[in-house]
C-alpha positions in Angstrom: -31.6 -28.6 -40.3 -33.0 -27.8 -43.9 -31.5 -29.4 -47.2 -31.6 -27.6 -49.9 -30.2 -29.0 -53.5 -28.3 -32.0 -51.4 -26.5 -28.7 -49.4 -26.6 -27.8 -45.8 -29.0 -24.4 -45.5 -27.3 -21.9 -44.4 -30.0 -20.1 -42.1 -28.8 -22.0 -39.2 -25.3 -21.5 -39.5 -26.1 -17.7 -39.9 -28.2 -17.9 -36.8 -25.5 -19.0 -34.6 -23.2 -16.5 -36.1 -25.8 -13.7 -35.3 -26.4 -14.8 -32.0 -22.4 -15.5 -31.3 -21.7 -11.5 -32.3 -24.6 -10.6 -30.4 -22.9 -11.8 -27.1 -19.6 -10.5 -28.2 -20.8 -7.0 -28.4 -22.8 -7.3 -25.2 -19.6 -8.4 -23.7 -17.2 -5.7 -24.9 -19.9 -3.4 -23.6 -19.7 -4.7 -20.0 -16.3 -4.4 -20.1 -16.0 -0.8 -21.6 -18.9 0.0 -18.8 -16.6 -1.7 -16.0 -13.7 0.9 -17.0 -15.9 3.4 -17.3 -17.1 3.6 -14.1 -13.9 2.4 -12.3 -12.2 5.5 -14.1 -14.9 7.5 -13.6 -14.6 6.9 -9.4 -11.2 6.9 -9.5 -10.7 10.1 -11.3 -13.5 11.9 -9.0 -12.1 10.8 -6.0 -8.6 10.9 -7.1 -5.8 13.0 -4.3 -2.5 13.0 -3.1 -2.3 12.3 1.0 -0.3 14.8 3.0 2.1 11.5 3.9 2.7 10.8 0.9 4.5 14.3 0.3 7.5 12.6 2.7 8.3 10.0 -0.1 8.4 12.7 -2.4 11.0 14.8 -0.4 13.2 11.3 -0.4 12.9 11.6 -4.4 13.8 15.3 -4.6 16.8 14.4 -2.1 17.8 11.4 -5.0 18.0 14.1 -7.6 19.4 16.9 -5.6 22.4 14.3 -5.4 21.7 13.9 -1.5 20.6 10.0 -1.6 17.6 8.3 -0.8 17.0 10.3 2.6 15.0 12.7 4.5 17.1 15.1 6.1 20.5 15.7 3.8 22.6 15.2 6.9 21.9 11.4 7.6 20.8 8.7 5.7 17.4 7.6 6.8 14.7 5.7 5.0 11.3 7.0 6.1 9.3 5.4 3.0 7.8 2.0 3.9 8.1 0.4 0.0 10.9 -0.2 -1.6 9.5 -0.9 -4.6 7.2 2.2 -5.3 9.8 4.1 -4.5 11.7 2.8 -7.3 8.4 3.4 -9.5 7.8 6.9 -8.5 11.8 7.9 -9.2 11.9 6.2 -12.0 8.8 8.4 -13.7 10.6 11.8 -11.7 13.1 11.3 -14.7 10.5 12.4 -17.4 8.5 15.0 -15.1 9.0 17.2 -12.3 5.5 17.4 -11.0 5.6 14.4 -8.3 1.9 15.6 -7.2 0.5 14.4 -10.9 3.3 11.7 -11.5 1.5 9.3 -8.7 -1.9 10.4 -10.0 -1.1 8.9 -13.6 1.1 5.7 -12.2 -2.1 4.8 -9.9 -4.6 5.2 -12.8 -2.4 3.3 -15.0 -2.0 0.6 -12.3 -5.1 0.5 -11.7 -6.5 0.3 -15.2 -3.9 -3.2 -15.5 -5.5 -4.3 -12.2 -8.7 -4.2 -13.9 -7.4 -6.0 -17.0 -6.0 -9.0 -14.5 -9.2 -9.1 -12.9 -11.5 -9.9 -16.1 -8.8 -12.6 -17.0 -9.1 -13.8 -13.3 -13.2 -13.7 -13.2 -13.1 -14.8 -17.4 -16.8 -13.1 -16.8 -17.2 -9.4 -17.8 -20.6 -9.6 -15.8 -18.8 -10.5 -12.4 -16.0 -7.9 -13.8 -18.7 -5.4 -13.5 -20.0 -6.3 -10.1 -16.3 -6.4 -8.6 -15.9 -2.9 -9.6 -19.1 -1.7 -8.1 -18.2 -3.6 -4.6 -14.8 -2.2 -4.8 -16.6 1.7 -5.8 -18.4 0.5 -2.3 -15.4 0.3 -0.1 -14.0 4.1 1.4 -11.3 2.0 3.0 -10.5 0.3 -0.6 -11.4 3.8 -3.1 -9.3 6.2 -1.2 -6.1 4.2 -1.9 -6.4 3.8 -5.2 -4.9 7.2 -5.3 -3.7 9.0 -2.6 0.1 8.8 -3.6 0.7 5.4 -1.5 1.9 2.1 -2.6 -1.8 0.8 -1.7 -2.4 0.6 -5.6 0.7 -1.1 -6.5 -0.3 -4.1 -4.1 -3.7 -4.4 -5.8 -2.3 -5.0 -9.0 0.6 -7.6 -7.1 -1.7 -8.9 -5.1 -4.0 -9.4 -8.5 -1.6 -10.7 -11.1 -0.5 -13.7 -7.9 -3.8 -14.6 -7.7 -4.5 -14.7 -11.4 -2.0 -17.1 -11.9 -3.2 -18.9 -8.5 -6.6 -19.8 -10.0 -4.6 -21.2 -13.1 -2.3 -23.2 -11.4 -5.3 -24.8 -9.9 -7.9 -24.8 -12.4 -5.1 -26.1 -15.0 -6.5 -27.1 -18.6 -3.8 -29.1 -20.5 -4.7 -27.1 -23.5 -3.3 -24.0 -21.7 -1.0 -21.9 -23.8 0.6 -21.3 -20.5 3.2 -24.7 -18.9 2.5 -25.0 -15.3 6.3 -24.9 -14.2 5.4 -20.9 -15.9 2.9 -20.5 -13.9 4.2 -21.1 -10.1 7.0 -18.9 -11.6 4.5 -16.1 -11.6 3.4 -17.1 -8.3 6.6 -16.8 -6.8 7.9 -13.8 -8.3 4.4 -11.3 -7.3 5.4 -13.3 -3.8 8.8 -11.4 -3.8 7.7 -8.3 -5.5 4.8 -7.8 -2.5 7.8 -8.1 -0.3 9.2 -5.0 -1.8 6.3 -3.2 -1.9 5.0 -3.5 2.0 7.2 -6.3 4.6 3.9 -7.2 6.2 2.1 -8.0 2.9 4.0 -11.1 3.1 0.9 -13.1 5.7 -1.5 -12.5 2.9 0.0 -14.4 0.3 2.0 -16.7 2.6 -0.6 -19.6 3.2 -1.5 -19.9 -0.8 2.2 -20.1 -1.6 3.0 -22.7 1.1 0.4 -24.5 -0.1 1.1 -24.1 -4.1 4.9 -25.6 -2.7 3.2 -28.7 -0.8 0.7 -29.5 -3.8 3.9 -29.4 -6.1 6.3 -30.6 -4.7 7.6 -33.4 -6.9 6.8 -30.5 -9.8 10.6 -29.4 -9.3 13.6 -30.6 -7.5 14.9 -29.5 -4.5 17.6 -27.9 -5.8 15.2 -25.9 -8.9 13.3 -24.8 -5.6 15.9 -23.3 -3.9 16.7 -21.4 -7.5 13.2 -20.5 -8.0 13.3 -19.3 -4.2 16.5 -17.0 -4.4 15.3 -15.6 -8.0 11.9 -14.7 -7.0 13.3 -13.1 -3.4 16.4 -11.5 -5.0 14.8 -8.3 -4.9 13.3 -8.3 -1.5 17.2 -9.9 -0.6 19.0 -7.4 -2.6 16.6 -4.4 -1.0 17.6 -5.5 2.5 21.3 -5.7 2.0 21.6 -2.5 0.4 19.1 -1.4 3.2 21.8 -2.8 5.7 24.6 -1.1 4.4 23.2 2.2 3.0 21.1 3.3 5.9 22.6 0.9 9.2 19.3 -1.2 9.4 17.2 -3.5 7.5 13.9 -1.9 7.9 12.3 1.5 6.9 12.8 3.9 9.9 8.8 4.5 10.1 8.6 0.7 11.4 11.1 1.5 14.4 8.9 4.7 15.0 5.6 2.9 15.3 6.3 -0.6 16.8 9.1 0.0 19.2 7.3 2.3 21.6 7.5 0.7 24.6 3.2 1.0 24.8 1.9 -2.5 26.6 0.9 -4.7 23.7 -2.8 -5.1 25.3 -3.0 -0.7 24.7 -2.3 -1.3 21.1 -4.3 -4.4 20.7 -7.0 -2.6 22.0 -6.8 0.4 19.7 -6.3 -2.5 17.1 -10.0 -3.2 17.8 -11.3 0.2 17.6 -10.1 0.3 14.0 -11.8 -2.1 12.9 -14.8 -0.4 15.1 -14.0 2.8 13.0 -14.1 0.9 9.9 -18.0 -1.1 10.6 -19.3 2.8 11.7 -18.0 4.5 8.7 -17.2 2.6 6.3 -19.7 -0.3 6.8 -19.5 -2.7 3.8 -15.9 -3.3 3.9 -15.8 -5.2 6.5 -19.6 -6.7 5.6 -17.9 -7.6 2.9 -15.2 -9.2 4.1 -16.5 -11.6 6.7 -19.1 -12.7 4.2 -16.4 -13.5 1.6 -14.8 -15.6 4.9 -17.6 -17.3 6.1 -18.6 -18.2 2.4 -14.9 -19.1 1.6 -14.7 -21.0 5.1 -18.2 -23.5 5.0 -17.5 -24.3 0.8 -16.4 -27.6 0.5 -15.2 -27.1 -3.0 -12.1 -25.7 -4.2 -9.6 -26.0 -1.3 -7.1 -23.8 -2.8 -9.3 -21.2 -2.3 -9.4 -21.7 1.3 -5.3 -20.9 1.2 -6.5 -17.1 0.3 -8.8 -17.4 2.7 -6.3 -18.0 5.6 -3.7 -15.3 4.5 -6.8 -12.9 4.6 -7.1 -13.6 8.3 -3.2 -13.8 9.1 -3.2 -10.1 7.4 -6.3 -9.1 9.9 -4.6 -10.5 13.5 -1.4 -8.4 12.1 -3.1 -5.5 11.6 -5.2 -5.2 15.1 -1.9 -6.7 16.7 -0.1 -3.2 15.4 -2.9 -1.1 16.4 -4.1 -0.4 13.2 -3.3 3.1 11.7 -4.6 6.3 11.6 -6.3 6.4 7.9 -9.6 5.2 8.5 -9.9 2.0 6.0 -6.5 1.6 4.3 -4.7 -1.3 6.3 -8.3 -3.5 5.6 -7.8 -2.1 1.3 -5.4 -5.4 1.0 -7.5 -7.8 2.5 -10.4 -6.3 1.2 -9.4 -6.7 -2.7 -8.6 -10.9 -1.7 -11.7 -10.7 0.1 -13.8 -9.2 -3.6 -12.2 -11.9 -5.7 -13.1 -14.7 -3.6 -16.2 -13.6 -3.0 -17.0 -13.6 -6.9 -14.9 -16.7 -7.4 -17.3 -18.6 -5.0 -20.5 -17.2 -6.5 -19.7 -17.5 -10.0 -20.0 -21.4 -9.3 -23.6 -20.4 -8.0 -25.8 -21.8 -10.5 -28.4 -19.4 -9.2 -28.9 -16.6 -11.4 -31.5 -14.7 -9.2 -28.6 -14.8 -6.3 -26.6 -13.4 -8.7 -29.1 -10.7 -9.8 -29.9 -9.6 -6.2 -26.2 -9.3 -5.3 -26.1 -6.8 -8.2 -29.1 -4.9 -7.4 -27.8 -4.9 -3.7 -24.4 -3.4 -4.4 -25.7 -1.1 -6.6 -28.4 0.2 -3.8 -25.7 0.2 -1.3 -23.3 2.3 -3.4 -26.5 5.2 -4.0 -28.0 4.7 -0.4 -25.1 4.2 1.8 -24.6 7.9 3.5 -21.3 8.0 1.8 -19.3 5.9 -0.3 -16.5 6.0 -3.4 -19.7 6.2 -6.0 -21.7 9.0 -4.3 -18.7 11.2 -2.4 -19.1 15.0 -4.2 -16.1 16.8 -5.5 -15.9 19.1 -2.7 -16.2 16.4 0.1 -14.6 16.9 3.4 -14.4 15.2 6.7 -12.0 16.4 9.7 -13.9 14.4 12.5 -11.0 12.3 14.4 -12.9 9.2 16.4 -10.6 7.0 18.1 -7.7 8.2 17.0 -8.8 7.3 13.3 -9.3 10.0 10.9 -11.3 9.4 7.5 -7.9 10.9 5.6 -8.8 11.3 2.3 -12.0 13.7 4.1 -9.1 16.0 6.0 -7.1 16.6 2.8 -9.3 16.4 0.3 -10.5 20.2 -0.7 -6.5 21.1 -0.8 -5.3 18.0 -2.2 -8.0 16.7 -4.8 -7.0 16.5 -8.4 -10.4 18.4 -8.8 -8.8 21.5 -6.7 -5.5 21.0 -9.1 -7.5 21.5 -12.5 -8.9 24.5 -10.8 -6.6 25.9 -9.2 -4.9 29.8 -9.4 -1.6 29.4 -11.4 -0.8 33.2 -11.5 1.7 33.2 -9.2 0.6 30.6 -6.6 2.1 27.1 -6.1 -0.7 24.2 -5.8 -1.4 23.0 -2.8 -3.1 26.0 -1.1 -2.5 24.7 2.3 -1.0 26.2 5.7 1.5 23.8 5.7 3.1 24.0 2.4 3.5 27.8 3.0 4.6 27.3 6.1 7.5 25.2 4.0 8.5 27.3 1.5 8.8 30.2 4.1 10.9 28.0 6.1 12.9 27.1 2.9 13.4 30.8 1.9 14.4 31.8 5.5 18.2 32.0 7.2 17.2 29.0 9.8 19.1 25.6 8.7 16.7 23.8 11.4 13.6 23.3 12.9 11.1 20.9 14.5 7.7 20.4 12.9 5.8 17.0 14.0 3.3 17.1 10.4 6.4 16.7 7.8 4.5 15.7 5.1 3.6 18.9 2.8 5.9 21.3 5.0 9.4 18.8 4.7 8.7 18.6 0.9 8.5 22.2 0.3 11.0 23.5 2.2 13.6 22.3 -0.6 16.2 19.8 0.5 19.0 21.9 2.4 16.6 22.0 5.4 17.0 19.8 8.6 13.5 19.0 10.1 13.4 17.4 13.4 10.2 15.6 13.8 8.5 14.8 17.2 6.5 11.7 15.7 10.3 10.1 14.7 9.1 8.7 10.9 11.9 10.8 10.2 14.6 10.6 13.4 16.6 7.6 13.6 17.7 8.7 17.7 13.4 9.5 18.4 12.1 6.4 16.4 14.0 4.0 19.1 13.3 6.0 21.7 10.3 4.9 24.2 7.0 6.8 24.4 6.7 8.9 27.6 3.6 10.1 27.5 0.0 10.0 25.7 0.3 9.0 22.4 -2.3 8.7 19.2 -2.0 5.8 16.6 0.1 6.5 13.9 1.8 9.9 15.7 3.4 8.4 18.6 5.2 11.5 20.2 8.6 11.2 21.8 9.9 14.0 23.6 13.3 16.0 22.5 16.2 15.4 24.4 17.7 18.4 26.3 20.9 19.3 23.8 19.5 17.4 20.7 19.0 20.3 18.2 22.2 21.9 19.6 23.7 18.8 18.3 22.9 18.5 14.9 23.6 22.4 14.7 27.2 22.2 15.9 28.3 18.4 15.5 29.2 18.5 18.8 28.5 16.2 22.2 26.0 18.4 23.3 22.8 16.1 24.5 22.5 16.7 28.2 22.1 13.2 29.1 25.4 11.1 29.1 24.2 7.9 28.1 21.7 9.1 25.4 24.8 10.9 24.2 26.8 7.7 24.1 23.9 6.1 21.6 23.4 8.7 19.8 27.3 8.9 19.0 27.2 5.2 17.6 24.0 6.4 15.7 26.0 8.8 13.7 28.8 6.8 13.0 26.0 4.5 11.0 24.0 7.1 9.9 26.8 10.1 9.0 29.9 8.8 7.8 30.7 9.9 4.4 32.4 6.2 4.5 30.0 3.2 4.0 32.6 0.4 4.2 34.9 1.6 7.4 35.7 -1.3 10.0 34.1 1.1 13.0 31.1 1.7 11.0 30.3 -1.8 9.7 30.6 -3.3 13.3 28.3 -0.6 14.7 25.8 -2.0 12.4 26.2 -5.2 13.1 26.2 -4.2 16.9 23.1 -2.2 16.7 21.2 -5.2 15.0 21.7 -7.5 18.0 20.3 -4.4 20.5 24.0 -4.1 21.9 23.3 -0.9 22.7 19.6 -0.7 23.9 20.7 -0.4 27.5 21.6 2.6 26.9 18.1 3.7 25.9 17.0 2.2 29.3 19.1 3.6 31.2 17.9 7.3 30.0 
């Protein structure tokens, strides 16, 4: 270093300063770039799923003054989270237009997932590359929109394992106390309760093991607080749940797990999902075992492992239930876990070639790959069913797209231009008070709120959703047949189901679903004695 007059020079001094903004600006840039392009992709690819238009009848019966409910004769809860329910009625205060209300509140979740990601990864380099795996995944992209709660578990699912990593990374010069941090843990572990049940086996093992690895952290009795505070919601939800609608689970789980199918038939079409997924959709699931098997044979950082293991829990649940019929979107969740640890693990690679190739690899992948989030055109479609699985976002896409909304006709047409929505609004504007429609989606939403729908596929139907399948059946629209008399029922109030013992359980139904009266003795043990199956015989019997 020079001395100049008995004084430090200042040419080195400058030097570092020049070299220190140099990186800054490089930084910022990476970052701007990374929400560029994650905008970017999500705004190309951004729709509304025809399912997604029954959670938005629910809301419109809220407002109409009808409750939280499908059909405005019966309290039923056909939407599967709680909690984005509560976020999409919350924004139908300010603006009537559901269809671009779910747009903004994904882009705005997603943009804060983004922003818990770069303080996760602390790199704006690896912040980059995340964005271009996630831009690779179908399964992952499509969700980010679509008008289901897939986006509000990334940014859960994010902010828990932001706080994760800190817990176990702890510096003791952190602004944030660790008692603070296991807080945060524990409340994104009841909040992902509220937005999906079965999110729960992903972030299961990590919290188990953030309670074993701090266990003298807290006494018993601050556990047990820190418990019931960070699962009041999830508590709360399910009583009100139990009282409101007669059971402590959305209707739609009813409809597709008690069907009566042998658990090997659904197992098996458990597999072909994730065959579906590796044919179409090839990387997600590339890039998921190789997060695994990375995660799995590291012998550092054990608490990543945890992640690891709810990863897999989340997998065996998902081919145990069969999968679903939306090519990609039950693998989204274990697919975001899967990104982060990936990075996590390679951004202790002191290998900056390895680094460099993953880059150029994902970025080759996203161009080349016959068709991905990056590369899928404005006007893409795809109505090709294999297995049972349909690539969704393909089969609505040129009616749904936000692309088709900016362009669409407004002179005197209502957005979307589809058969079913028409087929709603005729339906609505017609003398009939009932019909039976098994797609309920865009036709129940706009056929206004007065309308009963009956539908065959029992999301909707508390008497069809626990009744058993009879015949062939396809994941996700498992068919039960109407009974003889039903329709005459709800028409007339009257006894009027042909057979007797059907007729007998469909009476106690009402008196938990109908009743003007929540808290009546009859109806609150008719609850209770539905929730211990005192009245499935009757089901077998018919």
């Amino acid at each position: 270093m020079e001395i100049i007059s008995g004084q430090l020079s200042s040419k080195p001094l400058a030097s570092v300063k020049v070299i220190t903004m140099t990186f800054i600006k490089k930084s910022t840039l990476l970052y701007l770039l990374s929400l560029v392009v994650a905008i970017f992709v999500f705004l190309k690819n951004a729709w509304v799923s025809e399912d997604a238009y029954i959670l938005f009848r629910s809301i419109e019966q809220l407002f109409a003054g009808n409750g939280p409910v499908w059909n405005p004769h019966e309290r039923v809860q056909v939407f599967t989270s709680p909690l984005w329910f509560f976020v999409l009625s919350t924004v139908r205060i300010f603006s009537h237009n559901v269809y671009l209300n779910a747009i903004v509140v994904s882009l705005i979740l997603w943009i804060l997932t983004i922003d818990v990601l770069k303080k996760t990864f602390k790199s704006n380099v690896v912040l980059l590359t995340s964005i271009l795996l996630f831009s690779a995944s179908t399964g992952f992209y499509d969700y980010t929109s679509s008008g289901l709660e897939n986006v509000l578990a990334y940014f859960v699912i994010a902010v828990y394992i932001l706080n994760y990593t800190k817990l176990f990374t702890f510096d003791e010069d952190s602004k944030i106390p660790k008692e603070n941090l296991i807080w945060f843990i524990f409340i994104s572990f009841g909040l992902i309760l509220c937005v999906r049940h079965d999110l729960v086996l992903i972030l299961m093992p990590p919290t188990i093991y953030v309670v074993l690895k701090n266990w003298r952290f807290f006494s018993i009795k601050q556990w047990i607080t820190l418990s019931i505070i960070a699962l009041s919601p999830f508590i709360l939800w399910s009583l009100f749940s139990l009282i409101y609608y007669g059971f402590p689970f959305p209707n739609t789980a009813y409809a597709k797990l008690n069907t009566g199918i042998p658990q090997i038939e659904i197992f098996t079409q458990g597999l072909k999902y994730f065959i579906s997924s590796l044919k179409y959709d090839t990387g997600t699931l590339l890039v998921i075992t190789g997060s695994l098997v990375l995660n799995f044979f590291s012998s550092s950082e054990k608490y990543l492992k945890y992640l690891g293991y709810g990863v897999l829990l989340n997998l065996l649940y998902v081919g145990y239930v069969g999968g679903d019929f939306m090519q990609g979107r039950f693998l989204s969740y274990a697919y975001i876990v899967s990104v982060i640890l990936l990075l996590l693990r390679l951004d202790k690679i002191h290998f900056p070639k390895f680094k460099s190739l993953t880059f150029i690899a994902v970025s080759l992948y996203l161009v080349l790959y016959p068709h991905t989030a990056f590369n899928s055109p404005f006007n893409y479609e795809n109505k090709v069913i294999d297995m049972g699985i349909a690539d969704e976002r393909g089969f609505y896409f040129n009616e749904l797209s936000l692309y088709r909304y900016l362009l669409r006709d407004k002179k005197g047409k209502f957005f979307p231009a589809h058969s079913w929505a028409r087929n709603g609004y005729e339906f609505k504007e017609s003398s009939d008070r009932i019909t039976i429609v098994s797609t309920i989606g865009l036709f129940g939403y706009h056929s206004g709120t007065e309308k009963i729908i009956v539908d065959p596929h029992a999301l909707s139907d508390p008497l069809l959703a626990r009744m058993p399948v009879t015949g062939s059946w396809r994941i996700g629209h498992i068919t039960r047949k109407i009974p003889d008399g039903y329709v005459e029922n709800i028409i007339n109030g009257n006894e009027a189901i042909v057979n007797p013992q059907l007729n007998e359980f469909y009476k106690k139904l009402k008196i938990v679903t109908q009743n003007e009266k929540l808290f009546t003795q009859e109806r609150l043990k008719t609850i209770i004695l539905f929730n211990i199956s005192a009245y499935d015989h009757l089901l077998l019997a018919e």
